[in-house]
Structures are given as structure tokens and as C-alpha cells.
N, C-alpha and C positions, 0 to 999 in steps of 0.2 A: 674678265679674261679676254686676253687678245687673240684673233682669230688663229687656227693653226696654220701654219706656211706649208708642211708639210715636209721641211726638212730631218723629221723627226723618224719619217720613216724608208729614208735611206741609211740609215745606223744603224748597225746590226754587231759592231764590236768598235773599240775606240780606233780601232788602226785606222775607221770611217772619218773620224776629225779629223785628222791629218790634212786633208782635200780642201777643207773647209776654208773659209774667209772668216775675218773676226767678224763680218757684218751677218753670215750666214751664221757665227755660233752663236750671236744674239736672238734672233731668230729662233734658232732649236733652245734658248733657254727657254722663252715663251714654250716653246713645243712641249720641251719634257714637263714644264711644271703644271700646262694643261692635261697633258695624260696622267700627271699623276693624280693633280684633284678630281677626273669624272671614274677613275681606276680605284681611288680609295672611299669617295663619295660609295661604289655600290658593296663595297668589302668589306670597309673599314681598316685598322690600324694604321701605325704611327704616324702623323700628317705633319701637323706646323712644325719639328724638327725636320723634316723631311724637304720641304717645300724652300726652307731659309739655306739649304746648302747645293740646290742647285747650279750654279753659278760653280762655285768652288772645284764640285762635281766634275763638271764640262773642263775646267780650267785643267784641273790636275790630269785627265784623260790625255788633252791634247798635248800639255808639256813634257809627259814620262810615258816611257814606253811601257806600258800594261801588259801582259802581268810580269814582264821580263823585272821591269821595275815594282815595288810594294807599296803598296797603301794599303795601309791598317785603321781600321774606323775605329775610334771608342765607343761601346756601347752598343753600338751597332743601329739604333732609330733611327739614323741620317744616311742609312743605307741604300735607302731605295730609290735614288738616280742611278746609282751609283750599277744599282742591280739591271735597271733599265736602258743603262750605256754598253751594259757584259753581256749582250744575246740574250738578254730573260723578259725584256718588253713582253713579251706576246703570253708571257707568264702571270706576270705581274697579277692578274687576275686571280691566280690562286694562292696569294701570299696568306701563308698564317692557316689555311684549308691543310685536311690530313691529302697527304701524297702531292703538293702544290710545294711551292718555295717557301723556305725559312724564314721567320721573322728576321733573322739575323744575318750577317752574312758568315757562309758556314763551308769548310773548305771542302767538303765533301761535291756539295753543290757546284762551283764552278773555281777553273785555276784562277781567278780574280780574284780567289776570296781567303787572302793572304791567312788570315788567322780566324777562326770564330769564336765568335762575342757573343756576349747578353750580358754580364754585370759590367760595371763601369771605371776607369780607370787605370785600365791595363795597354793601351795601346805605346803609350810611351817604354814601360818596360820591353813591349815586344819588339818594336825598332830598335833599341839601342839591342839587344841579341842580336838581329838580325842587321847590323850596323857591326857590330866588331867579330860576328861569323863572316862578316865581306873582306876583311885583314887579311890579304895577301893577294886576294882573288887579282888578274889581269884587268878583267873588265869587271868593277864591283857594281853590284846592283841598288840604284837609286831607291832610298827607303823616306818612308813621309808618312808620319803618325798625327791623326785628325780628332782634336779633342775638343769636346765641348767647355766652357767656362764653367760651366754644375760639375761637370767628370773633374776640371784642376784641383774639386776640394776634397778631392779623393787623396787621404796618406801616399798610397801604391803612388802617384801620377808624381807626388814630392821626391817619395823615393828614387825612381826614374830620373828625374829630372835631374837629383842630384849626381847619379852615378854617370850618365851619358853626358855632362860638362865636365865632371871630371875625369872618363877614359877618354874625349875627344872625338866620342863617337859620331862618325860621319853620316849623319840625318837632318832631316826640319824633323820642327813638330808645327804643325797649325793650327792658334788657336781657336776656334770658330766661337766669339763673341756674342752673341744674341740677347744678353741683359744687360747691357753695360754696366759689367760687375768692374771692369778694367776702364779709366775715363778713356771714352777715345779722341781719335784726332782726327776727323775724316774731313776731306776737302782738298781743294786743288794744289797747298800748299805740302800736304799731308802725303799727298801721291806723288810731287813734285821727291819729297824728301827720301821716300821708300825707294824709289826710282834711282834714285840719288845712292844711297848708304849701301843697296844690295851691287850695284852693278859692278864689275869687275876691275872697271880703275880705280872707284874709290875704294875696295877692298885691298886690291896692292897697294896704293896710298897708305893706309892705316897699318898694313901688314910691316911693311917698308920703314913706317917710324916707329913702330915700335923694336924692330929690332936696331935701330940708331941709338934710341933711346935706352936702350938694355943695355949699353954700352958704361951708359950712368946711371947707376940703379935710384940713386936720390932724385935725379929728377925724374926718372921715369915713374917714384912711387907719388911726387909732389903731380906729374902732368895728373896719372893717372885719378888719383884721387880728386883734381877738378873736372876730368872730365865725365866721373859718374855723379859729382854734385850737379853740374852743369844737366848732364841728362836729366838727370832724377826730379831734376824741375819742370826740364818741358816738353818730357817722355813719361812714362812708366814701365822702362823697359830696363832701371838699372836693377830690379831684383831677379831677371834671367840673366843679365850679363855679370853679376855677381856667382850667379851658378856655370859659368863658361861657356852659354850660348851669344851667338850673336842674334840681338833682339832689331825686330821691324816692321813697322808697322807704328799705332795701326793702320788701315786701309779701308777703304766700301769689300765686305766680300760678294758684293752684286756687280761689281763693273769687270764682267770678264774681260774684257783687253787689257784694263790693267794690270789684274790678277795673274794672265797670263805673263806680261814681261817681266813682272816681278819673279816670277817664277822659273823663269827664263832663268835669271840672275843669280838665282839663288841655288840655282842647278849645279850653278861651276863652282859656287861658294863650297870648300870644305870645310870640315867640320862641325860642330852642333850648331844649329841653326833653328830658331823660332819667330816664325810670321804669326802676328797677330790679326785677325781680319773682323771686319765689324758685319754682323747679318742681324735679318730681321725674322726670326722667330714665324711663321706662314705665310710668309712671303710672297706676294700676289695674290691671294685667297683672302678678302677683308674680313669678315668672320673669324678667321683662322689669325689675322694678325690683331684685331679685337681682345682674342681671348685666347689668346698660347698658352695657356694651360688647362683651359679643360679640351679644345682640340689638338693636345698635343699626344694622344691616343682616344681614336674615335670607333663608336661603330657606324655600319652605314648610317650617310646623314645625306638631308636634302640638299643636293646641288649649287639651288639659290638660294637660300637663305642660313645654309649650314647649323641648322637644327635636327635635332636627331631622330632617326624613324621608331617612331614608337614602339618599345620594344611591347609585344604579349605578354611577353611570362611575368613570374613575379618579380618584382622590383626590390625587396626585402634580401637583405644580404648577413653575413655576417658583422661585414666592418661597418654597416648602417646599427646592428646592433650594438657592437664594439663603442659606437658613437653615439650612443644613446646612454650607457652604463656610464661611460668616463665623464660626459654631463654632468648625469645625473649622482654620482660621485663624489666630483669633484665642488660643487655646493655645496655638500655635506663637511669633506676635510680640505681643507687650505693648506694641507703637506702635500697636495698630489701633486705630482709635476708631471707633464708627458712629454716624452722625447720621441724623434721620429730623423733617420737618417735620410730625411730630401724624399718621403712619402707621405708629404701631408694629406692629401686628396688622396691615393689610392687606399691609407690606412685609415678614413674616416674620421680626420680628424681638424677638419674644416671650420666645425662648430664650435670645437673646444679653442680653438685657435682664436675664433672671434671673441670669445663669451670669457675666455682665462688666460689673454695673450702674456700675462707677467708669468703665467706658469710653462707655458707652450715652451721649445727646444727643439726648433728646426738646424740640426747639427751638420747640415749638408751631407755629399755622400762619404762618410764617413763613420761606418760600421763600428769599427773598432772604438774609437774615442765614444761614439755612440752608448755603448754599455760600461767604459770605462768613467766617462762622464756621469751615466746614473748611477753606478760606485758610490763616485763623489759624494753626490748627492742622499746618497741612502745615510755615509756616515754621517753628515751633517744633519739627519734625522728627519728628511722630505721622506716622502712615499714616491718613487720614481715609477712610470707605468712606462716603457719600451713599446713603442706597435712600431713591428718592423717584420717583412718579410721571412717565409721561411727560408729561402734558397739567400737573403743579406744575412742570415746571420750566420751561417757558415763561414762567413767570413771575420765573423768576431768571436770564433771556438776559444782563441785563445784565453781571450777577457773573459768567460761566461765560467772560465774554469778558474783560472788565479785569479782576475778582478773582483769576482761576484759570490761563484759557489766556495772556493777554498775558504773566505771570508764569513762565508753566510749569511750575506748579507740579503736583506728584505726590499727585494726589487722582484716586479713584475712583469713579464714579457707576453705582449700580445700580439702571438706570432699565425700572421696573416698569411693565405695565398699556402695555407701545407697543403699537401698531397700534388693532385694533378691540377694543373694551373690551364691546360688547353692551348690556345693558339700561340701563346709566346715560347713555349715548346721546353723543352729540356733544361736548358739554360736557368728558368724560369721555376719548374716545379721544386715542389716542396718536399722528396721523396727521402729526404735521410735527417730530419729531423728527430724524430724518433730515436734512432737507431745513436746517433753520437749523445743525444739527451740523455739516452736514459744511463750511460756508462757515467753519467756527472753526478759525485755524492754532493747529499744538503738539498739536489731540485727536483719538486716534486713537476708531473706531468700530465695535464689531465686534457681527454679529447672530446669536447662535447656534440652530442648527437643531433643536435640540432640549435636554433637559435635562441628559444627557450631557456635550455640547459647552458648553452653558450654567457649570458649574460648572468645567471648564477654562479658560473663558474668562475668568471672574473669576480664577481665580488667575493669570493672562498679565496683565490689568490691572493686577493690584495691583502688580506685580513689575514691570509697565511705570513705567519713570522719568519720568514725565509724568502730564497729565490725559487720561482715557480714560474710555471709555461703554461698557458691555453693556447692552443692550436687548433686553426680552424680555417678551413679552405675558403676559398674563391669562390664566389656567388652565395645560395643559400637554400634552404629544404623547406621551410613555413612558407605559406602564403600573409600570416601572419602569428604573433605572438605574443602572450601576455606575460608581461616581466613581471608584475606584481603575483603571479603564481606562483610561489618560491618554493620548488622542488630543493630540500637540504640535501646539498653535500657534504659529506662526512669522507673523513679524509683517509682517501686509501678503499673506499667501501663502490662496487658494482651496482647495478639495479638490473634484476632478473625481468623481463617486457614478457616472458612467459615461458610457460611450467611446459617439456615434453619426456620423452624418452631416447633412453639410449644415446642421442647425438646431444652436444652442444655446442651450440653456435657463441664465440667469444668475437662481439663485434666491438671496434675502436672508432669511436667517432661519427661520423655520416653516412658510415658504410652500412651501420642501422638501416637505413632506410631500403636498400637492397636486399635486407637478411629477413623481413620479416613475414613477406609469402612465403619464401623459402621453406619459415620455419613451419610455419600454417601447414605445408604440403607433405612435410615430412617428420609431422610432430615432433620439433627439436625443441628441445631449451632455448631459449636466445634471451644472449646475456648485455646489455652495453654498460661494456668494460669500464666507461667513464677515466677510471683513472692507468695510465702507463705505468707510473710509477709515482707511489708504490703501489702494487698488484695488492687486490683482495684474495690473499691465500686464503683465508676462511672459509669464502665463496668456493674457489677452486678444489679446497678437501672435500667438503660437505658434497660439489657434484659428481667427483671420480668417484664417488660411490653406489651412484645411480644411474654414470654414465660411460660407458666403452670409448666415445670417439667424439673428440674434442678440434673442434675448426676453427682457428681464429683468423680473422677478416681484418685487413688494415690498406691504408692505404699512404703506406711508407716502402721504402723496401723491406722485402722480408730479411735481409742478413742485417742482423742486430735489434731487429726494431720489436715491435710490442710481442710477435707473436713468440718470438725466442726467448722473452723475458717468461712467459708461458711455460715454455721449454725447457728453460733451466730451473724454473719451482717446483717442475711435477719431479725431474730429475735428482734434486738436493732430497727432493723431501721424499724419495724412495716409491713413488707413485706411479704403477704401470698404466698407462693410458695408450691409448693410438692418438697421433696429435698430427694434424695436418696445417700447415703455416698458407696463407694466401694473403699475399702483396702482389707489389712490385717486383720485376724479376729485377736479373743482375744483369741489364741494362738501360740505356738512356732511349725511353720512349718517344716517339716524335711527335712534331705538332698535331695538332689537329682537337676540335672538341672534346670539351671533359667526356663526355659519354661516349666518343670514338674511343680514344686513349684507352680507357678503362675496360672497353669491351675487350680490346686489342690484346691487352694482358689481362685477359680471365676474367677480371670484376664487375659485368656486368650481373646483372641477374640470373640470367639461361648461362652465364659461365662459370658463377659459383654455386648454381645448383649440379651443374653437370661435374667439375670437382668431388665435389660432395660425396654424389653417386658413386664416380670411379672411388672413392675412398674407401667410403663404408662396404664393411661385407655384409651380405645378407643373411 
């Protein structure tokens, strides 16, 4: 790391670049990329995405006038220069912390923060909106949508791309490159060309013969078609200009002067417009450029040698179990396949990837095709396993109901990260899984109480003749666990943890572990529920008979989800009870520790005991 100049701390809003010299923004890139690496060194989150679009960052500040003008992030993890250019520097220290700044950028937060994000692939649909809402305006506002190379394998970003070439909508998009998934051209000749193709003569040039040529449509279809074979050789820019953008690049997106005059250029340019720029993934952080993906979301880590501070607690998770089962599994049957939409490492599945790579299906981020591809797969007679987030699959409702359930088909989804997810916030949790699941015939839904039960459960799915869901949060409850202990699940059937009176506790999932002083103190039944659906109505007769006041504990929202499935049983089946529902409320919780969060809306332990009390009468 290069020494800090100190130009970093006269910036306090972009209007500050303005002043600057291109030698002085060189300068503040070192600056900002220093403050970010000893700011996330003691915090932690999202780093080597963070560090590679510095440059970009600075560049786009000082070429558009913020926030008159819009930049829209994809994804949002490339955000945090970005946050550190908008008055939030002196923040920055509390990103991701409850009451501190957003993982993401979030318009509530600051007028910079054109749109909020946390899934992937939306930034280009929201420019071209914000592109043909500028249609009429006198002075329209300069729009620039910033997308990763991982976010272009997102459907939605296709979608987009399609429609704003063909309304003409007046925006860039910028690719920010960081794998070379796209070959690039980076070099003196390369910059020479970009310089060249954006700037405003050669664009009247082009503009100018081709309306000559439109004169002749035969040779205008003969020019044209040599000039995208011609590209298409020693470019790869004719599959956006076959979508109606003018494509450029690519470029270093670390030489900010050039970046800048490019952008200069590209400013006067109307119409769709896409710069492709070439970065490097932790950029100036060796560590972080070593290994961009497992420091491409860290907790704090050392300084110098970017290894991670050890954490205390237990290291035992769900998805470490998750990845123990489909192993050990998949040895057994040579139909398993496992798919994963561009979550291999967060979903545990690292191991299977090395050990079964002919089986593995890293489908990029692409949700949908995601479950409609194990579809496929299921008819062709594999065993397909899905581990894919709670809050991705919301995004592939559609398939999970025509591709999958309408069919019946015998796929498994190991759906990671339900409930409260913590610091990546709202965007992120897992809070309506439940609730849309359970309204799906044919899929069965079980929530296991710990990690034990967790990897039983998957092997009950897999072996279930249908499509089915294990849901199971972020981090983990055991210090550890023994798989070979094979608690039988029976399909649709509860396990009573213990006998009391008058109250019963209906717990879903991990929230066990908060219910069971409770019960101790208040002699309750506590039941975990294991399955969502279908519900143990036998369980549920047999206790309205020995019990008044019934509490089910979840940790979904409560409209729709496990405890109203409760709800409408005792209700069908003519059973008076007192029933009290505890989730999630009907709103979007903010960042901060699962055990903040949770307290926050009622579900800590002292707030579903205090519940409870207010319920029950005496």
C-alpha cells in the first residue's frame, strides 16, 4: 500500500473532484483504496469487488454531475467507494452494524443512492426506465448503469439490454470486467481505438454515412454486414451492437485519465451506449487479488497478511452440514446432480464441486433457468439437489410452480440463508419463504431444528418422490453433531421436546432453541413442528384437548407463513383454541446481527416470553 497523500481527506461530496488535477485523482485512488482496506480489515464485508472498481468510481464522479446525474450499481458489493466519494467516509466504519450504513446502496440513505439493491441484475432495467422517463425533459439527466460480468448472466440484464437497443434509450451501461469472461484488448493500441470510435468526430463520421448510405439500402445491408464480420474478429463488441448499443472498449478500468476522456466522449454520444472496461478483481490488496473469491466478502482480517481473525464461536454451520450430506450422498447414487445459481462457496458446495465436478452445475446468476434446468434434469431421470438461497428463489416463484410443482416432479431444494440473514440486511433475508411455499401443491416443507435434524432431513427429501424444501438459516445451533444418529422422519409427523400444560409452544425450525427455557418456566408443551407442510393435524387434535393457548414461533413473516397454516387447521376443523402467531412483522427489518434483528421484532427469548405472558390469561 502506497503511502496516503492525504488528498482523500478534503472530499467530502463529488462536487470536491471537480478542483482536482488528473495527477491529484491518481493520488486519491491510492487514497480511497487505502481507507478502504484498513476500514474493512477491522469490519469486515465486501472487499476484492470493492477495491477493483475504484478507479471507475472516481472517474464517473468527476465526469457527471451527481446526483443531478444517476448511477445505478448492480448488486450493490462495488458500492463502497462509491459510498466514500457521497459524505459517508467518516461512516464507513459502521457498514453492515445495526443503526450504521447499508450493505447496499439504499435510497433512503443518501440522494446518491439512485436505486437500492442487493440481488443481481437489475441495474440495466432501471436505467433504461429512468432513460425514457428523460423523454421530453429540456435538460435530461445523464443515466449510467454499472454491471458486473457475473450480474450479465443474469436473464433480467438480457432482458434489458434487449429493450433499451431497441427503444433507443439514451444511456451507457459499463461493463466492469474482472474475469475475463469477455477476451479483452487492453494496451496502448486499445486506448488509442476507444479514444478514437467514442469521440465526437468519429461518431458524426459514422452517423453521416450511414444516413448516405440509407439512400441504398443494398449496399447499406452489404457495407453493414462486413462491418460486423470485420468487428466480430477483432472486437467482441458485435453481440451489443447487434442489440442497438454502440459497443467500446475494451480498456484498463484502472487508468483513470483515460477513463475519464472516454467518458468525456461518451457523454455527448446519444443513445444506448456500452463501455466495456477491464478491472482486477482486489486491486492493490495482494491477498485480495491472490484470492477474489474467498475475499470477496470477509470478516475482519489481518492487515498484513489478510488472513482471518479467528473467529470464537462455533464454526459448524448449516451449509458445512449441507456439504457433508450431498458428499456423502452422492457416493452412494450417481443420479445426484447439484445445481447452484453462481453460490458455490456460500452454499457449501466446494467439496462436491472438487470430488463430483461431472455432476456439479454452476448455472451463473440465473435463478430461473436455475430450477427450470433441474426440471430437465429430473425428467431425464437424475435426482437434481437445488442449494440456492432463500431470498434467490423468490425469484424463480414462477418455475417452482409450472416447471416443478404442477409437474411433480422429484427435485430437491436446499434452501440456504431462511430467516434473518444479519448484516447484508433486508434485501438479503429469508423472511417469505414459507409463506409463498406453503400455498404450492405437491411441495412438501420441512424446517429443521438444528443441524442434526437438518441433515436427516435432507436425506427424507431426497428420498421423498416429489418436490420438497429444507430451509435452514445462516450460521448454525450445535457445537457439533452426529449424523450417523438418525432421528426418523416421518412425513408430515412433529416431535413433542416436552409434556406441559395448558400452553403450547408450536416451534418451526431454530427458533427451538429459544422456546425451550421458556417452556421449562412456564410448564408449556413444546412442540418442533419439523414439518410446514403438511402439518401434523393428529398432533394438533390430540393437544387442543389438553391445551387453551396455542403459540407458534417462526421465523418467516407471520402473513401466510407456518403459523396461519396452524390457523386455518384449528379453523377447518371446527376447533376453538386461543392462537397467537410470532414472526416477522409486516415489515422489511434492517441490518444488523441475527440476534439484533431478532430481538428487534419480539424473537429474542425475554420477548417471546413477554408475548406469551401478555397472551395467556391467568
Amino acid at each position: 500500500m502506497k503511502k496516503n497523500k492525504n488528498i482523500l481527506s478534503k472530499i467530502n461530496l463529488p462536487q470536491d473532484l471537480k478542483k482536482l488535477s488528473n495527477k491529484e485523482l491518481i493520488i486519491l485512488c491510492d487514497d480511497v483504496r487505502n481507507f478502504l482496506i484498513k476500514s474493512v480489515a477491522k469490519t469486515g464485508g465486501h472487499f476484492g469487488s470493492n477495491l477493483g472498481v475504484v478507479e471507475v468510481t472516481i472517474a464517473l464522479h468527476k465526469v457527471f454531475d451527481t446526483p443531478d446525474d444517476f448511477l445505478i450499481w448492480d448488486v450493490g458489493h462495488q458500492s463502497y467507494p462509491h459510498k466514500i466519494l457521497t459524505g459517508r467516509k467518516n461512516k464507513l466504519h459502521t457498514i453492515r452494524k445495526k443503526g450504521g450504513l447499508a450493505p447496499f446502496p439504499k435510497r433512503e440513505e443518501s440522494e446518491y443512492d439512485v436505486f437500492g439493491v442487493g440481488h443481481s441484475s437489475t441495474s440495466i432495467s432501471v436505467a433504461t426506465g429512468l432513460a425514457i422517463a428523460n423523454r421530453g425533459k429540456k435538460n435530461p439527466n445523464q443515466v449510467v448503469a454499472i454491471i458486473g460480468d457475473g450480474a450479465l448472466t443474469g436473464g433480467m440484464a438480457m432482458e434489458a439490454l434487449n429493450h433499451a437497443g431497441d427503444a433507443r434509450a439514451d444511456m451507457l451501461v459499463i461493463l466492469n470486467d474482472n474475469k475475463m469472461s469477455i477476451s479483452p484488448n487492453v494496451g496502448g493500441m486499445g486506448k488509442y481505438l476507444t479514444r478514437l470510435i467514442s469521440s465526437p468526430s468519429y461518431t458524426k463520421f459514422r452517423e453521416k454515412g450511414r444516413e448516405f448510405l440509407g439512400i441504398i439500402p443494398s449496399l447499406q445491408e452489404f457495407v453493414r454486414k462486413a462491418e460486423l464480420y470485420t468487428r466480430g474478429m477483432i472486437t467482441p463488441g458485435t453481440f451489443f451492437e447487434e442489440l442497438g448499443f454502440g459497443y467500446y472498449g475494451p480498456i484498463d478500468g484502472h487508468d483513470v485519465e483515460n477513463l475519464i476522456e472516454v467518458l468525456e466522449n461518451l457523454k455527448k454520444i446519444k443513445g444506448p451506449k456500452f463501455l466495456h472496461i477491464i478491472t482486477t478483481k482486489g486491486k492493490g490488496y495482494a491477498p485480495a487479488e491472490k484470492d477474489c473469491f474467498s475475499l470477496h466478502a470477509v470478516k475482519p482480517f489481518n492487515l498484513l497478511t489478510g488472513e482471518k481473525i479467528p473467529d470464537t464461536k462455533s464454526k459448524l454451520t448449516f451449509s458445512n452440514v449441507f456439504s457433508t450430506w450431498i458428499c456423502d450422498k452422492a457416493k452412494k447414487d450417481k443420479k445426484l446432480h447439484a445445481i447452484t445459481p453462481a453460490m458455490c462457496d456460500g452454499s457449501g458446495l466446494n467439496n462436491f464441486c472438487k470430488k463430483f465436478n461431472a455432476r456439479y452445475h454452476d448455472v451463473g446468476i440465473a435463478e430461473q433457468h436455475a430450477v427450470t434446468f433441474a426440471a430437465g434434469l429430473a425428467v431425464a431421470g437424475k435426482k437434481p439437489v437445488v442449494a440456492i438461497y432463500s431470498s434467490f428463489l423468490q425469484r424463480a416463484f414462477d418455475q417452482l410452480i409450472h416447471d416443478v410443482a404442477l409437474q411433480n416432479l422429484d427435485i430437491l431444494f436446499a434452501l440456504d440463508r431462511s430467516g434473518i440473514v444479519g448484516s447484508d440486511g433486508a434485501t438479503h433475508n429469508g423472511s417469505f419463504d414459507l409463506s409463498f411455499g406453503r400455498l404450492i401443491p405437491n411441495l412438501i416443507i420441512m424446517a429443521p431444528s438444528d443441524e442434526e435434524e437438518c441433515y436427516n432431513m435432507l436425506e427424507f427429501g431426497y428420498n421423498y418422490n416429489g418436490p420438497a424444501i429444507v430451509r435452514y438459516p445462516r450460521g448454525g445451533v450445535l457445537e457439533k453433531y452426529n449424523k450417523r444418529k438418525n432421528k426418523k422422519i416421518i412425513l408430515g409427523e412433529a416431535n413433542i421436546i416436552r409434556k406441559g400444560k395448558k400452553i403450547a409452544i408450536l416451534s418451526y425450525g431454530t427458533m427451538l432453541k429459544r422456546c425451550k427455557n421458556i417452556a421449562e418456566e412456564l410448564d408449556a408443551t413444546l412442540v418442533d413442528m419439523r414439518f410446514v407442510k403438511p402439518l401434523d393435524g393428529k398432533l394438533l387434535k390430540n393437544l387442543s384437548q389438553a391445551h387453551k393457548y396455542f403459540i407458534t414461533i417462526e421465523d418467516n413473516a407471520t402473513a401466510g407463513g407456518a403459523g396461519s397454516a396452524v390457523n386455518e387447521f384449528f379453523m377447518d376443523s371446527k376447533i376453538e383454541v386461543f392462537v397467537k402467531n410470532l414472526g416477522l412483522p409486516d415489515k422489511f427489518p434492517e441490518h444488523g446481527s441475527i440476534d439484533e434483528v431478532l430481538a428487534e421484532v419480539g424473537l429474542s427469548e425475554e420477548g417471546i416470553k413477554k408475548s406469551i405472558l401478555d397472551f395467556v390469561e391467568d
